[in-house]
C-alpha positions in Angstrom: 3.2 14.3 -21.0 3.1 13.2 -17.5 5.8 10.3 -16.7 7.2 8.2 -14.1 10.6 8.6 -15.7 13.1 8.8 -12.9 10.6 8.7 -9.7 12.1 6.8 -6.7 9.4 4.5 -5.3 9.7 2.1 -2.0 6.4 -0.3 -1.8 5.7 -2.3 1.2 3.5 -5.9 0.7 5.0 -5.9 -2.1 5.8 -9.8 -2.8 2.2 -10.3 -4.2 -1.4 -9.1 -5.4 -1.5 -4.9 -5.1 2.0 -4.6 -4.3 3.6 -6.8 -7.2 1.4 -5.0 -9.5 2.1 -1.6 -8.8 6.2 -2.1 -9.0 5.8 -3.8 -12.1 3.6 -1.3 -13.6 6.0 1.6 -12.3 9.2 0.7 -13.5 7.6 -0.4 -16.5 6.5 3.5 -17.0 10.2 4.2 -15.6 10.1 4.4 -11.9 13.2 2.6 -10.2 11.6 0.4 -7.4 12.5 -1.0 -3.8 10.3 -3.8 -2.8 9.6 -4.4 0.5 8.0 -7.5 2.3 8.8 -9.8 4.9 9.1 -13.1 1.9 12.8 -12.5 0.8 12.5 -15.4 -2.3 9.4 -14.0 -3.5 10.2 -9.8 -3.7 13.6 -11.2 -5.0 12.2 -12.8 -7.9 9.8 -10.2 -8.8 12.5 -7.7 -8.7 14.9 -10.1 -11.0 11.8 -10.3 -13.7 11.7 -6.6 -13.6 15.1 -6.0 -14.0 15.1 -8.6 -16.9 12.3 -6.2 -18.8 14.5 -3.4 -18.7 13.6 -1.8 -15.0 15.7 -0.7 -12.2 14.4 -2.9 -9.0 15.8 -3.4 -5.5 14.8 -5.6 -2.4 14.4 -5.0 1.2 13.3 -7.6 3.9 10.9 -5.7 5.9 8.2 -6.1 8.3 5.7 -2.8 8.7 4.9 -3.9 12.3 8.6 -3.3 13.1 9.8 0.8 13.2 13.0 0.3 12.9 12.2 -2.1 9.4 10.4 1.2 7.6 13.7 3.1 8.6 16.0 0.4 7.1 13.6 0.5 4.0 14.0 4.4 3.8 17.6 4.7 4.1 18.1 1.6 1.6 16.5 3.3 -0.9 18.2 6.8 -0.7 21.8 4.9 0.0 20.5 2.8 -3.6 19.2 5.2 -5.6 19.6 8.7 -3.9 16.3 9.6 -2.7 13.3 8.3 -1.9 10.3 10.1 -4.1 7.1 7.9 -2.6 6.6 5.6 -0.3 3.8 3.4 -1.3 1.9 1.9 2.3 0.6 -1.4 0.9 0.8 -4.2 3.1 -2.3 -5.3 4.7 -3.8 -8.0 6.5 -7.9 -8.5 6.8 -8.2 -11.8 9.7 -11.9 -10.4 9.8 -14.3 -12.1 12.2 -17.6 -10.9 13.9 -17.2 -8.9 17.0 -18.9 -11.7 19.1 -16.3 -13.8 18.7 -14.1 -12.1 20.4 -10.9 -12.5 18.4 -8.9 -10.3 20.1 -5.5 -11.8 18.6 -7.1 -10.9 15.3 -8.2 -7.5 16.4 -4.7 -6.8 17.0 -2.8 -7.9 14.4 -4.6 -5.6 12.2 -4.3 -2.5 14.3 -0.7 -3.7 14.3 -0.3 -4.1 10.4 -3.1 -1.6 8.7 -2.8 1.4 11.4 0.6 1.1 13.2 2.5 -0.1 10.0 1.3 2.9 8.1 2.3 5.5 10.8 5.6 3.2 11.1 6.0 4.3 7.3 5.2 7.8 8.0 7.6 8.4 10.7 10.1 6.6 8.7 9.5 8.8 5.5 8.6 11.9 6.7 12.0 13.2 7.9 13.5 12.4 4.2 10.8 14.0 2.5 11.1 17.2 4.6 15.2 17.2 3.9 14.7 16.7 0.2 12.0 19.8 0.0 9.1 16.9 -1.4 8.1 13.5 -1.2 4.9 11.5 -2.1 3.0 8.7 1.0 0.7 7.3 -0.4 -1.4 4.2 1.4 -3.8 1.4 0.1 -6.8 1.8 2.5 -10.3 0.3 1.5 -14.1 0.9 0.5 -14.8 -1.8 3.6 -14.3 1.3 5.5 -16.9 3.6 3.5 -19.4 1.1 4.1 -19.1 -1.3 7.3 -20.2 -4.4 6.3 -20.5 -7.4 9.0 -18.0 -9.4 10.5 -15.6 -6.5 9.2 -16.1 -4.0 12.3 -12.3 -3.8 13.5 -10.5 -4.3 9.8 -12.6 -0.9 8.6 -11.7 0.5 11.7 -8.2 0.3 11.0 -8.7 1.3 7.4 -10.6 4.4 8.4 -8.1 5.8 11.0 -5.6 5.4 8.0 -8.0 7.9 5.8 -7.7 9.8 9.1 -3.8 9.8 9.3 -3.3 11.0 5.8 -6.3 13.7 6.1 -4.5 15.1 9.3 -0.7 14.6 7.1 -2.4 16.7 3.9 -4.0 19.7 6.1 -0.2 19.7 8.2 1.3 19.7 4.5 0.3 23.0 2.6 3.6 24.3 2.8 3.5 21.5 -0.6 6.9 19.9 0.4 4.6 16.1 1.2 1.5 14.9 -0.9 -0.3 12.4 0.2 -3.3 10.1 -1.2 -4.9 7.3 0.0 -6.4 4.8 -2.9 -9.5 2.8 -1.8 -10.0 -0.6 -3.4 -12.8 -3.1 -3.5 -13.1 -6.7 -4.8 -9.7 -7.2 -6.1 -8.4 -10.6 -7.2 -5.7 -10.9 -4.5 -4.6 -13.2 -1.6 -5.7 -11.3 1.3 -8.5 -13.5 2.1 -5.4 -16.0 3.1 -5.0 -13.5 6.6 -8.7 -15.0 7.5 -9.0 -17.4 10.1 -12.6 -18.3 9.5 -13.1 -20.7 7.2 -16.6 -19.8 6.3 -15.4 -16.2 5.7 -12.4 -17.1 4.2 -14.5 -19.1 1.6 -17.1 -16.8 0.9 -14.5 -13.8 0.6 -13.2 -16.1 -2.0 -16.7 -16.7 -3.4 -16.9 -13.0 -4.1 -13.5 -12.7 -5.2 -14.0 -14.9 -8.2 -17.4 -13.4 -9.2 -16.8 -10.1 -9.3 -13.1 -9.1 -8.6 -11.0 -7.0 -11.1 -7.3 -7.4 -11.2 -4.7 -6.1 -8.9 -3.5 -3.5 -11.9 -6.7 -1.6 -11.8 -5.2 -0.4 -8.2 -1.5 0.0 -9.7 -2.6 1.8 -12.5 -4.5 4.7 -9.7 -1.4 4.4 -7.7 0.6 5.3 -11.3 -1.8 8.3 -12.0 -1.3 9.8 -8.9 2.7 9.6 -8.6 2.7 11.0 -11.9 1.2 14.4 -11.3 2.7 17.3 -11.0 4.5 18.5 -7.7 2.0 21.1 -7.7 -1.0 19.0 -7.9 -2.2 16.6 -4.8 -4.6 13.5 -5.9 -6.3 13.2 -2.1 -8.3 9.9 -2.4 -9.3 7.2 -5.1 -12.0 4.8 -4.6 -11.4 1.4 -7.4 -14.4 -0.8 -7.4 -15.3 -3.5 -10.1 -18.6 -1.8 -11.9 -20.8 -4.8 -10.3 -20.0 -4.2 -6.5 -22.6 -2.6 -4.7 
């Protein structure tokens, strides 16, 4: 039977929608988890409720645009719990906008967040996983960048250099100490559409949301089943649409 039992998981963005879900659903299945975001009361209380079920949970403030936050993440969760098995890249921001308007700020912030946070995580994690002989990254990218859609030109570009990143990391990696899989959501019922300036955007993102979105456990439950395989078995990519998106 595969299991969680004992597996050592940080999670960045993890103070709501993807994020909560997944370090609920793995220390429910037995994975003792750090939770990393930059809202200190909120990854506090989540980690109190899981600790209440039964579950081993820790906190760490931490904000992926800030190298020397993924560090402090790292080392808090070997200094807590002796290693650090996978480290989950969630946190993500979509302030999407058509290239005409010329939201540079925007532009930006998500290179900052979706690209440089991830490689912020992999330079963080890498050196632990290479002196413990394994380790797990695995990243929350997004089907936006499968199929460009408008006003989402710079958010799928930063989603698609991520798949880019962690195809380079797995063809570097055969020597099977690092795995590496990047999971692909759609429509998911979360709060990113919060991160988007445009009101009009914001709404209809929404819109869509609420008519066809599946919950943020569909993507915890893909995260589960690829931390739980064995070290000798690599789950590359996972796309999770609702059955009605396009």
């Amino acid at each position: 039977m595969l299991s969680l039992n004992g597996k050592i998981v940080a999670i960045t963005g993890a103070s709501g929608g993807i994020g909560e879900a997944t370090a609920r659903l793995l220390a429910q299945r037995g994975a003792a988890v750090v939770l990393a975001a930059r809202r200190s009361e909120r990854i506090d209380a989540i980690a109190q409720d899981i600790r209440e079920e039964g579950g081993r949970a820790a906190t760490c403030v931490v904000d992926v645009t800030k190298a020397e936050d993924l560090r402090r993440l790292v080392s808090t969760t070997v200094e807590r719990y002796g290693r650090i098995d996978v480290l989950v890249n969630n946190a993500g921001i979509a302030p999407i906008s058509p290239l005409a308007d010329l939201d540079t700020e925007g532009w930006s912030a998500m290179i900052d967040v979706n690209l440089r946070g991830m490689l912020n995580g992999v330079a963080a994690a890498l050196p632990a996983f290479r002196e413990q002989g394994k380790g797990h990254l695995v990243s929350i990218v997004s089907v936006a960048g499968l199929s460009v859609s408008p006003s989402m030109a710079v958010y799928a570009a930063t989603k698609n250099a991520v798949r880019t990143v962690h195809e380079g990391l797995r063809t570097e990696s055969t020597d099977g100490v690092v795995r590496t899989t990047a999971i692909s959501p759609g429509y998911i019922r979360t709060d990113l559409a919060d991160s988007m300036a445009d009101p009009a955007l914001r709404r209809r993102t929404r819109e869509n949301m609420d008519a066809m979105g599946i919950p943020p456990e569909a993507v915890a439950r893909a995260v589960a089943f690829a931390v739980e395989q064995p070290d000798d078995v690599e789950i590359g990519e996972i796309n999770v649409r609702p059955t009605v998106q396009a």
